[in-house]
C-alpha positions as CSV (number, residue, x, y, z in Angstrom):
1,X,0.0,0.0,0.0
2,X,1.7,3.5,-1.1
3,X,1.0,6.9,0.5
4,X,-1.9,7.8,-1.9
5,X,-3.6,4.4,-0.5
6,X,-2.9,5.3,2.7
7,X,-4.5,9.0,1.8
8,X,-7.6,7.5,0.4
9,X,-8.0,5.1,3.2
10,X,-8.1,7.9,5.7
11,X,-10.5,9.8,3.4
12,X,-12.9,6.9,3.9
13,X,-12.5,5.7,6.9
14,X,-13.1,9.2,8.5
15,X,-14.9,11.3,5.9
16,X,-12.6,14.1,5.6
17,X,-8.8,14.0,3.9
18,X,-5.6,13.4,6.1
19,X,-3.2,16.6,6.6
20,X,-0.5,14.5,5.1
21,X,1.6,11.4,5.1
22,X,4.4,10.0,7.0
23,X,6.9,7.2,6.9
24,X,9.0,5.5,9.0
25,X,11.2,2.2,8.3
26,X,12.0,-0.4,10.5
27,X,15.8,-1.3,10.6
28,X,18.4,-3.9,10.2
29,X,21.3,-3.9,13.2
30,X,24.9,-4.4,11.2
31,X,26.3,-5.3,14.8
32,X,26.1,-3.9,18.3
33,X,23.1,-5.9,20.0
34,X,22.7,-5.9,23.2
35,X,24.5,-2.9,23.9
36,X,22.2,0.5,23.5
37,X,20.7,0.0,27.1
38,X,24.6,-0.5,28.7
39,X,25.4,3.2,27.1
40,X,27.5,1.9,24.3
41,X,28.0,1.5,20.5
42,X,25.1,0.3,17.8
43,X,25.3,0.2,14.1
44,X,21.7,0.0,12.8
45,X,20.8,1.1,9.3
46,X,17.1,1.7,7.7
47,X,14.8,-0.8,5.7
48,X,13.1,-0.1,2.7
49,X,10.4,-1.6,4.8
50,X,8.0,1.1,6.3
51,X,5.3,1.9,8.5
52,X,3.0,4.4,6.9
53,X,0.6,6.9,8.9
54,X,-2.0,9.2,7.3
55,X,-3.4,11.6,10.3
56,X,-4.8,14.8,10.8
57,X,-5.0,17.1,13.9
58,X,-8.1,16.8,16.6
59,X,-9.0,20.0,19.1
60,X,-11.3,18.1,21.1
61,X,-8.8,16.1,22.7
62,X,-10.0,12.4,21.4
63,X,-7.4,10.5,19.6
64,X,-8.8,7.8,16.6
65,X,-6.6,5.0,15.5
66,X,-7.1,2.8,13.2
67,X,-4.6,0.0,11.4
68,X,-5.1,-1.4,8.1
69,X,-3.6,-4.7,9.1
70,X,-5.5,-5.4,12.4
71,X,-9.6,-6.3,11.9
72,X,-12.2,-3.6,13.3
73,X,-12.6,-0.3,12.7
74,X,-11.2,2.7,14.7
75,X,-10.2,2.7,18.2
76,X,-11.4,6.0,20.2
77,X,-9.3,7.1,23.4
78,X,-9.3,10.3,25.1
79,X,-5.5,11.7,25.4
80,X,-7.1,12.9,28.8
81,X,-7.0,9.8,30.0
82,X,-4.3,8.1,28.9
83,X,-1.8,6.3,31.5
84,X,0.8,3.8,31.7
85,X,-0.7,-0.3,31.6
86,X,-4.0,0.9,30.3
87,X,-3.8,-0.8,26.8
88,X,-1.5,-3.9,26.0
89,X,-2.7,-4.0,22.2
90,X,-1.0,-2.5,19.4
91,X,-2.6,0.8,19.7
92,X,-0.6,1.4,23.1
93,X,2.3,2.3,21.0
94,X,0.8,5.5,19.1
95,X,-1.4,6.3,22.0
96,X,2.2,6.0,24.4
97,X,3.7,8.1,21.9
98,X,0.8,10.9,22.4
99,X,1.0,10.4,26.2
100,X,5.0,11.0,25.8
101,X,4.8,13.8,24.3
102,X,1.8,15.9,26.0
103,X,4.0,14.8,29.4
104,X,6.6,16.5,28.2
105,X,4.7,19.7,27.7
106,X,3.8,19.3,24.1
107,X,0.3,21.0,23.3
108,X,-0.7,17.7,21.5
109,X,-4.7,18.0,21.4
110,X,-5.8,14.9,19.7
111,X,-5.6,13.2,16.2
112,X,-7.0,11.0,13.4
113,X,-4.5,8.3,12.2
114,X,-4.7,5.3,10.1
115,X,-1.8,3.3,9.4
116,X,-0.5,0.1,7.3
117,X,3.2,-1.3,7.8
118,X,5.1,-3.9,5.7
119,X,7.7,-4.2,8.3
120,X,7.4,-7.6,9.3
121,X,5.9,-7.8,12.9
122,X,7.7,-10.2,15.1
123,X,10.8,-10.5,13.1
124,X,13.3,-8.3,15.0
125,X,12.7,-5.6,12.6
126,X,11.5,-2.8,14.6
127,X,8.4,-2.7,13.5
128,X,6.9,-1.0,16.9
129,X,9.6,1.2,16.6
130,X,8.4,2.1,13.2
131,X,5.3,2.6,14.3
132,X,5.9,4.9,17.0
133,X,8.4,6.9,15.2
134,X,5.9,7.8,11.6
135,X,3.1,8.9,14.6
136,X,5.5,11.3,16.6
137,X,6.8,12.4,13.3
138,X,3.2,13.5,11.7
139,X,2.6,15.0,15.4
140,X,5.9,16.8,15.4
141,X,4.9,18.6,11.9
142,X,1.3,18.7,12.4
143,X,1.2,20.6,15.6
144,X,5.3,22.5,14.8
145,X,6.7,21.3,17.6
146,X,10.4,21.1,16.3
147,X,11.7,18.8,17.6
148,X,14.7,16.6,16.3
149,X,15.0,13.3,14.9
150,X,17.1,12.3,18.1
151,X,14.3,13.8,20.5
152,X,11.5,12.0,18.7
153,X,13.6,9.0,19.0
154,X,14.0,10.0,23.2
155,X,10.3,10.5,23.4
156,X,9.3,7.1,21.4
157,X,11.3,4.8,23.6
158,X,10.1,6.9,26.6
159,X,6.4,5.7,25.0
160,X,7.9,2.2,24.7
161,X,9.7,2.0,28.3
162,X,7.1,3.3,30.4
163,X,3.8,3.3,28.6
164,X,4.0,0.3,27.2
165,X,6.5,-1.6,29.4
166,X,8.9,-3.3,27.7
167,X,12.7,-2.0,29.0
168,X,13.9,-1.1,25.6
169,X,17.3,1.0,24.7
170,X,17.4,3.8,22.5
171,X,18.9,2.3,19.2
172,X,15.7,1.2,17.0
173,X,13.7,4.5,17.6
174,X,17.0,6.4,16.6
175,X,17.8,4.0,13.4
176,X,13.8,4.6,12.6
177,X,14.1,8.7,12.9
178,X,17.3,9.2,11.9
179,X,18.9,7.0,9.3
180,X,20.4,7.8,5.8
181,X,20.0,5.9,2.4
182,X,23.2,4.3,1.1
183,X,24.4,4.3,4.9
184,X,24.6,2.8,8.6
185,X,24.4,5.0,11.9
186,X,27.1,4.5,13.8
187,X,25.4,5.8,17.7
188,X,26.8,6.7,20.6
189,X,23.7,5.5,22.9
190,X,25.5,7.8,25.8
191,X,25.7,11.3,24.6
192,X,23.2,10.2,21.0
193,X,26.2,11.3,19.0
194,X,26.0,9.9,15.4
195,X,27.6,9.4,12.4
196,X,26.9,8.2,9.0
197,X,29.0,5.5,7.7
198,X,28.6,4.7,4.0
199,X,27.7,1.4,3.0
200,X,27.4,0.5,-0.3
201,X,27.0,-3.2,-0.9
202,X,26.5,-3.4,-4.4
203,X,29.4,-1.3,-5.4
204,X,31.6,-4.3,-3.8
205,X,29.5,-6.8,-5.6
206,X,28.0,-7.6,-2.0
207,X,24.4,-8.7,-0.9
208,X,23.3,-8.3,2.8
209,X,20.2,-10.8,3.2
210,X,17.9,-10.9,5.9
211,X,16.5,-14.0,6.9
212,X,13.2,-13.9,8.8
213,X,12.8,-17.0,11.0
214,X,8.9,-16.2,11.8
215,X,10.3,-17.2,15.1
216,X,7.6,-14.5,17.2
217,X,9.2,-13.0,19.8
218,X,8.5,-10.6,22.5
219,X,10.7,-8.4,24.2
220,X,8.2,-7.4,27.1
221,X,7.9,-10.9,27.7
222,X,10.4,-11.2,30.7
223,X,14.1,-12.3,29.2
224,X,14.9,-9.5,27.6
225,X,14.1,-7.4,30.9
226,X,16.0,-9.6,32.9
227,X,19.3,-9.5,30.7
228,X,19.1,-5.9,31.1
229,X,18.9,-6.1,34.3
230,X,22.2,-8.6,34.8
231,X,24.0,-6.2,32.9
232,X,22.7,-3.0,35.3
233,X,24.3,-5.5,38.3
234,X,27.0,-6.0,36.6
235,X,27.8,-2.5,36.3
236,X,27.0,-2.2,40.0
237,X,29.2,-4.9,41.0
238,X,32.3,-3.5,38.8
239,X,31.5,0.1,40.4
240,X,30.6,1.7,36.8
241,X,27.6,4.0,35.8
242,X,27.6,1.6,32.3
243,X,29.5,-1.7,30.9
244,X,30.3,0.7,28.0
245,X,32.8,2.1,30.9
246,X,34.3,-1.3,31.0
247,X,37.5,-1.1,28.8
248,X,38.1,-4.1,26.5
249,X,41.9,-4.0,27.0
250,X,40.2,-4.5,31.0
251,X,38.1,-6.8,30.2
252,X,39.7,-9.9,32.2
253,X,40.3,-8.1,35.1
254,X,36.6,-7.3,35.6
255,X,35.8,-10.8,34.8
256,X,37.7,-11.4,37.8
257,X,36.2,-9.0,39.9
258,X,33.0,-10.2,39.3
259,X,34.1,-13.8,41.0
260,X,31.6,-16.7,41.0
261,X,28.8,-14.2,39.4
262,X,29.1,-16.6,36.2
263,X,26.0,-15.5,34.8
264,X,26.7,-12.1,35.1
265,X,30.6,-12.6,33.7
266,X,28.9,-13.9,30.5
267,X,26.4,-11.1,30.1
268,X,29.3,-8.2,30.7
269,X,31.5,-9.9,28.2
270,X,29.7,-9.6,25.3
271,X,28.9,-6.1,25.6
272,X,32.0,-5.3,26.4
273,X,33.3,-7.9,23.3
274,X,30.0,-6.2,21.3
275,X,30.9,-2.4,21.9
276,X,34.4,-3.5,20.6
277,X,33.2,-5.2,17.3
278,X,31.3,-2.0,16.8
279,X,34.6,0.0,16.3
280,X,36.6,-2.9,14.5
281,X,33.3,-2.6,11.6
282,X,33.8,0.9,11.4
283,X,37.6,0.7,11.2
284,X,37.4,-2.1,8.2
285,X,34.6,-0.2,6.3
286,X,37.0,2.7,6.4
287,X,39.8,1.1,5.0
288,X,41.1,-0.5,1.8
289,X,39.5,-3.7,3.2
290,X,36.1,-2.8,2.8
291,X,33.2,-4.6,3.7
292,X,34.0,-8.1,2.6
293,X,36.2,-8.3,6.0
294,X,33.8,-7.4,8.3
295,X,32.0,-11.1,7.5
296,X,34.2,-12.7,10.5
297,X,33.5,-10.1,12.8
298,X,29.3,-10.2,12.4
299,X,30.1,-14.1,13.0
300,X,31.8,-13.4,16.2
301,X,29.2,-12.0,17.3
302,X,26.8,-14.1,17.0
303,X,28.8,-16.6,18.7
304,X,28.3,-14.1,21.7
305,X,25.1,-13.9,21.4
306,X,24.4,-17.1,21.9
307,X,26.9,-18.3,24.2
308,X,27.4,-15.7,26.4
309,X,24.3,-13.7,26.4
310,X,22.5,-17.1,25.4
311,X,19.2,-15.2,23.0
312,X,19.9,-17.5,19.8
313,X,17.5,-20.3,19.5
314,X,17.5,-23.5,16.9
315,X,16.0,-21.8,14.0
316,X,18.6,-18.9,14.0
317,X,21.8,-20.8,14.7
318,X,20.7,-23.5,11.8
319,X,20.5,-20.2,9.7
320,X,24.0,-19.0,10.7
321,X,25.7,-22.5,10.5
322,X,23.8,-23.5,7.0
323,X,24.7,-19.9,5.5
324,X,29.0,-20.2,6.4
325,X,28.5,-23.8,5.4
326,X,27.0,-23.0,2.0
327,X,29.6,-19.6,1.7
328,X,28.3,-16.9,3.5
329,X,31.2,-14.1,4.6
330,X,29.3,-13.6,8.1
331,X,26.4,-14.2,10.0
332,X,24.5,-13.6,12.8
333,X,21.3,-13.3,14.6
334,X,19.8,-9.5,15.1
335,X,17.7,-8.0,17.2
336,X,16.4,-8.3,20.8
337,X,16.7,-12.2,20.1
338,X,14.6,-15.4,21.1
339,X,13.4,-15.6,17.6
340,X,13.3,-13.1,14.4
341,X,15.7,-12.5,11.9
342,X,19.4,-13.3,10.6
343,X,21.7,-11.1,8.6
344,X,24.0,-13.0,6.0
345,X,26.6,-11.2,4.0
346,X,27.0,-12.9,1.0
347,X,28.6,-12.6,-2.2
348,X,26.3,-11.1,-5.3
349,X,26.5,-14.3,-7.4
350,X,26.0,-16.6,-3.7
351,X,22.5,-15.1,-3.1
352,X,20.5,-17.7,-4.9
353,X,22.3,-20.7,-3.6
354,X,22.1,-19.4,-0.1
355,X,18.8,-18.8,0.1
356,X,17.8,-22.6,-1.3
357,X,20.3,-24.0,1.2
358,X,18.5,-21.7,4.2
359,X,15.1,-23.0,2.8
360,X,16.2,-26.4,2.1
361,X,17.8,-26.6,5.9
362,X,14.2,-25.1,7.8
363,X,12.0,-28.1,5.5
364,X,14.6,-30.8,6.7
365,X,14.6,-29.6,10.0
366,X,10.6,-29.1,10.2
367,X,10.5,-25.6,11.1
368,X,8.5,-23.1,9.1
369,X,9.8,-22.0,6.4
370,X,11.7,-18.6,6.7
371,X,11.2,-15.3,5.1
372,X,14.7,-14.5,2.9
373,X,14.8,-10.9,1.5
374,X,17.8,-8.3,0.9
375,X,18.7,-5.5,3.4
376,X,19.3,-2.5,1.2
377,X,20.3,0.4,3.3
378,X,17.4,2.9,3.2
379,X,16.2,7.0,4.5
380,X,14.7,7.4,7.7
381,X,11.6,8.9,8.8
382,X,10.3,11.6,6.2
383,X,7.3,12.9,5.1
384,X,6.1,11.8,1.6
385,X,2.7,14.0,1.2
């Protein structure tokens, strides 16, 4: 569905035409998982994928929404009454976003949205982050608040965090608001400090594929929260405000420290291992060796992942092991974990025989089959009418 759908959608659903059109993508993460909520390094970059949001502005302080992809019709709140644990549906991530912002001052008096997405729900994607960024987006222009991409991105995890309760960091709201086509944000989750990093498969004859397990998973289910919170004691244990304070060059010495805490140990060393695989990508994309060397270093991490931090599960490891085996320059899982999607780096002319050996793996196995598409680095939230 395109913007102009998305218009005349609106138009019917609530009589009157939409003041505009917004989009926001979901995102791929290149390599620095695990890390945004310990203060360190994340490389994210946007999907062609979006969530698109037609709305108009409401002075009578009753907010509409209404999604193309979920039955019924439009679902009528008053931003009066909004409050933390009051929906646990999809439409608690718009509505959070409104509560987010009129908390913070902004003179947000209501709104008419209906939305449609093709970022894949589930998957590791970001598609709630999508969906919360294109909403505070259209509400940011509608009502001229002026804010920034990176403050949108404050105020949508803010939505996510505490309205609709899952203990997420600050890197898929910022990849959603503030990404560049043709590149990956390189993000200081500290002090929000970004840069763009070009990355430009195709001119090295290079295919990044995603491969969507359709493993569901869900972050405010309990495991993510509790890894967060082992790394938060970790911190606490090593005397540190953040494990991005944790130098790598220090690393076995806090191991140390942290004694028989072997849980712990595990969770601290990837994100120290993690924030340092962040910089090693950057160097290598910035040098003669391009991005054909970084393969090794996406692999390593997945390793981390899931023996350290221990998020894989069967259907993503059989995608990393069957991709190496069958050529792939790197793998690994991406994403809060438990489920969703694997990135492959692959060579241009590799991509079909990959993707049969992925698909032929998942049938042998018995697990359903996955989702393969490529990950073309894409613009971040914009308007588009």
């Amino acid at each position: 569905m395109g913007a102009q759908q998305v218009r005349d959608g609106f138009a019917e659903l609530y009589g009157t035409a939409p003041e505009g059109v917004w989009a926001a993508p979901g995102r791929v993460n290149l390599i620095g998982e695990h890390t945004d909520y310990n203060d360190g390094f994340v490389m994210p970059f946007a999907l062609p994928h979006v969530t698109l949001a037609a709305v108009a502005r409401r002075d009578d302080g009753v907010l509409r929404l209404h999604s193309a992809d979920v039955p019924g019709g439009p679902v009528e709140l008053r931003v009066a009454d909004l409050a933390p644990g009051t929906d646990d549906g999809w439409t608690a991530y718009p509505a959070g976003v409104v509560w987010a912002l009129r908390e913070a001052g902004h003179p947000v008096s209501g709104a008419d949205v209906h939305l449609t997405s093709t970022v894949p729900s589930g998957a590791g994607l970001s598609s709630s982050a999508a969906l919360e960024v294109v909403v505070a987006l259209a509400l940011n222009d509608l009502y001229a608040l002026g804010l920034k991409g990176w403050q949108l991105a404050r105020l949508c995890q803010r939505a996510e965090n505490v309205y609709v309760g899952a203990p997420t960091g600050i890197m898929d709201q910022t990849a959603s608001a503030c990404c560049e086509e043709g590149h990956a944000l390189f993000l200081d989750t500290r002090d929000l400090s970004q840069r763009q990093i070009p990355f430009d498969l195709a001119r090295e004859g290079l295919r990044l594929l995603v491969v969507d397990t359709r493993v569901q998973h869900a972050h405010s289910d309990g495991e993510y929260g509790k890894r967060r919170a082992g790394c938060e004691k970790g911190a606490a244990l090593l005397g540190v405000d953040a494990l991005r304070d944790v130098p790598h060059d220090g690393l076995d010495a806090a191991l140390a420290q942290l004694g028989d805490e072997e849980e712990i140990r595990r969770l601290v060393r990837h994100v120290v291992t993690e924030d340092a695989r962040v910089e090693r990508v950057i160097s290598l994309l910035s040098s003669s060796a391009g991005a054909r060397a970084i393969g090794p270093v996406l692999t390593e991490g997945h390793v981390s992942l899931r023996d350290d931090f221990r998020i894989s599960c069967p259907e993503l490891d059989l995608v990393v092991d069957t991709a190496l085996a069958a050529g792939a320059l790197g793998a690994r899982m991406t994403g809060g974990g438990f489920g969703g999607s694997a990135i492959v780096l692959a060579e241009e002319g590799g991509v079909a025989a990959l993707t049969e050996a992925v698909e032929a793996a998942f049938a042998e196995a018995g697990f359903t089959a996955p989702r393969v598409f490529e990950a073309v680095p894409s613009a971040g939230a914009r308007r588009l009418l």
